[in-house]
C-alpha positions, 0 to 999 in steps of 0.5 A, a space after each residue: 329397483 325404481 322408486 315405483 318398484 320400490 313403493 309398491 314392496 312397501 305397500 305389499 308388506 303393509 297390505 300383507 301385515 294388516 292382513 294378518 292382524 286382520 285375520 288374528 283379530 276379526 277373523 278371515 272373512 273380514 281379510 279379502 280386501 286386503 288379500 287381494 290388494 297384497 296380491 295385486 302388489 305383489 304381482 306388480 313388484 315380481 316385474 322388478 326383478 328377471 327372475 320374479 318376473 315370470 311369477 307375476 301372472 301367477 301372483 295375478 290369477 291368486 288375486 282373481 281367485 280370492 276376488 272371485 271368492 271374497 265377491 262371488 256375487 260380481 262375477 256369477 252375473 249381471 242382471 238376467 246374464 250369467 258370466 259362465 256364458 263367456 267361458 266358452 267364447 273365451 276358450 274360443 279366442 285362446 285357441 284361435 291364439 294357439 292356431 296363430 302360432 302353429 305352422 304346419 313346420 311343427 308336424 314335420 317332426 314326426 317324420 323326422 324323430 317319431 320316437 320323442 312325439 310318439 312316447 310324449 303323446 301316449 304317455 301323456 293319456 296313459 299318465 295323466 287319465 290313470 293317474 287323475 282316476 287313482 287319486 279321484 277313486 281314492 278321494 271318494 272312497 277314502 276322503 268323501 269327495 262329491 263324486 262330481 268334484 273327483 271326477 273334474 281330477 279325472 277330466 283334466 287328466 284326459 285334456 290334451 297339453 295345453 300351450 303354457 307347457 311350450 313357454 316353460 320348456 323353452 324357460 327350462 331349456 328343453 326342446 321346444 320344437 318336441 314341446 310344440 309338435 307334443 301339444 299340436 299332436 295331443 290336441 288334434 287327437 283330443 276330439 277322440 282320445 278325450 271323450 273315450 277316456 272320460 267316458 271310460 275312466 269317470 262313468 262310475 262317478 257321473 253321466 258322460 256323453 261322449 258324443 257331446 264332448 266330441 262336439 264341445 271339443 269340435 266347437 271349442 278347440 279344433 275350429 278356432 286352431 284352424 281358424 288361426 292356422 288358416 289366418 296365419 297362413 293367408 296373412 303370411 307374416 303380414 300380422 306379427 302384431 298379432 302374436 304379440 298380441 295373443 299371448 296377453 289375450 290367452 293370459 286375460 282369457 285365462 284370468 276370466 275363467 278362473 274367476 268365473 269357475 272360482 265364483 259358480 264353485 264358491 261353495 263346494 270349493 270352500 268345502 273341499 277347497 284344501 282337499 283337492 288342491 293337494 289332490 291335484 298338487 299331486 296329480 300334476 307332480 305325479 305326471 311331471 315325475 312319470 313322465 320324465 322317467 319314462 322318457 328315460 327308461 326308453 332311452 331319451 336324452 336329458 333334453 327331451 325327458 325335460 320336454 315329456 315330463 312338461 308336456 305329461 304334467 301340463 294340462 289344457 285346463 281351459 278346455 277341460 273347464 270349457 268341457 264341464 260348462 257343457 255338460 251344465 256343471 262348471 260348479 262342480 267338475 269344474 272345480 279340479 281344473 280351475 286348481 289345476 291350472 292355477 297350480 301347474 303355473 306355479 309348479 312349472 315356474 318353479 320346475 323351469 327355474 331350476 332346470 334352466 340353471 342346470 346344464 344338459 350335456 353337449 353330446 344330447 342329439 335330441 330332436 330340432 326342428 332347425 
């Protein structure tokens, strides 16, 4: 370890020591600066180490949330402008990102091995949509959720993959080319499959119009993925800087709309904060379970029940916050998703880990694209 590397743990420690004598002795309202800066060190020590560095970003989106809880007041806006107009633009640019880095190769494989796609694809909105709406009922019926606050469960439950499934797949030695095809496929069935099961699933908790969400999906995902595919196709390899560049634009962009949520949503999501944090714990586990045995049960390979439990447990949470801040209520249904995402980094860090020391059989013929 550097002598930087090795400065920044000391600090970490400090920060994290001072913090509990803070909240033993002033209590924990008083802790939000030294919160965030263990946070930031912390983020900045996990690079010092191969196998901590894939934790750093997720130690950086706790930092943007306690920022944005401690602070709420720095990001809602500035003067007559209201941070919550960048959410969309943001998801815009990350999808765009997504587009970059699709190629029309990645739908050949539905042609070449149907059954990995089209189980990964109806599984992932049956799993996920039932799952959310059981916990969400639930939730209100047993624990007082708001009903708006629930009913975000449901809506990240109804969003296609999002694209950190494909980076932990290939960390946890699943089959990558399956992953990829699985969120493309999910995606351009989004602009149908997620109004219809929103509408369905979560009208007895809030007024839906699926005819908006079909437009918001149109605007915020399907034109900026094929914006970048046609970019990439007309640069023809000539911008490779550009994927490069793009998957720290997403993480930035990613960031921003977490605290953005996290400061429109300070007040319910001090409320029902812990609540619906183990509720959607649990609906992000429940999907990687589910979907990994029923990729099994219908007789897929070890690696490619790998690739479905991902794609089933991994959600768009950016699109299902983009969702919310159209129909006007990023501060309430907007609430589950921004838990969700930050959760899920964390859980499929953990799951990528673990199965990447594991071995796969030799005789696994599961589906590639090369």
């Amino acid at each position: 370890m550097s002598a930087f590397y090795k400065a920044t743990t000391a600090l970490a420690i400090a920060a994290f020591v001072t913090l509990l004598l803070t909240i033993a002795f002033r209590g924990l309202e008083y802790a939000g600066p030294y919160l965030l800066a263990f946070f930031l060190l912390l983020a900045i020590s996990a690079r010092a180490f191969p196998k901590t560095k894939s934790f750093a970003y997720t130690v950086v989106i706790f930092g943007a949330a306690v920022a944005a809880l401690y602070y709420p007041e720095l990001f809602v806006s500035y003067g007559s402008f209201k941070y919550a107009t960048l959410i969309i633009p943001l998801i815009q640019l990350i999808m765009f990102g997504m587009g970059t880095s699709m190629h029309y190769k990645d739908f050949l494989g539905v042609l070449k091995a149907p059954k990995g796609i089209l189980i990964g694809v109806v599984s992932h909105f049956i799993i996920m949509p039932l799952l959310g709406f059981s916990i969400a009922t639930l939730s209100v019926k047993f624990a007082a959720m708001p009903p708006e606050v629930a009913a975000g469960i449901i809506l990240i439950g109804c969003c296609p993959n999002g694209m950190a499934s494909n980076v932990v797949s290939y960390l946890a030695k699943a089959n990558l080319a399956l992953s990829v095809t699985i969120t493309s496929i999910s995606t351009l069935l989004s602009p149908v499959v997620t109004p219809f099961l929103m509408n369905l699933l979560a009208g007895p908790l809030i007024k839906i119009n699926p005819w908006l969400m079909v437009a918001d999906i149109f605007k915020m995902v399907m034109i900026p993925i094929a914006l970048g595919l046609l970019f990439s196709s007309v640069a023809k390899g000539r911008a490779t800087w550009l994927k490069k560049v793009m998957p720290l634009v997403s993480m930035a962009g990613i960031i921003g709309i977490i605290i953005i949520i996290t400061a429109a949503g300070r007040d319910s999501l001090l409320k029902v904060g812990v609540l619906l944090a183990v509720l959607v714990l649990l609906h992000n586990i429940g999907g990687y379970l589910l979907g990994f045995w029923s990729a099994k049960l219908l007789g897929m390979e070890e690696r490619d029940c790998r690739t479905i439990a991902i794609e089933v447990g991994m959600q768009n949470g950016g699109m299902a916050a983009g969702l919310a801040k159209g129909m006007g209520k990023i501060s309430t249904l907007g609430l589950a998703p921004v838990i969700f995402s930050t959760l899920m980094n964390i859980t499929g860090s953990l799951l990528a880990s673990y199965w990447h020391k594991k071995p796969i059989s030799s005789n696994d013929e599961s589906f590639d694209l090369k």
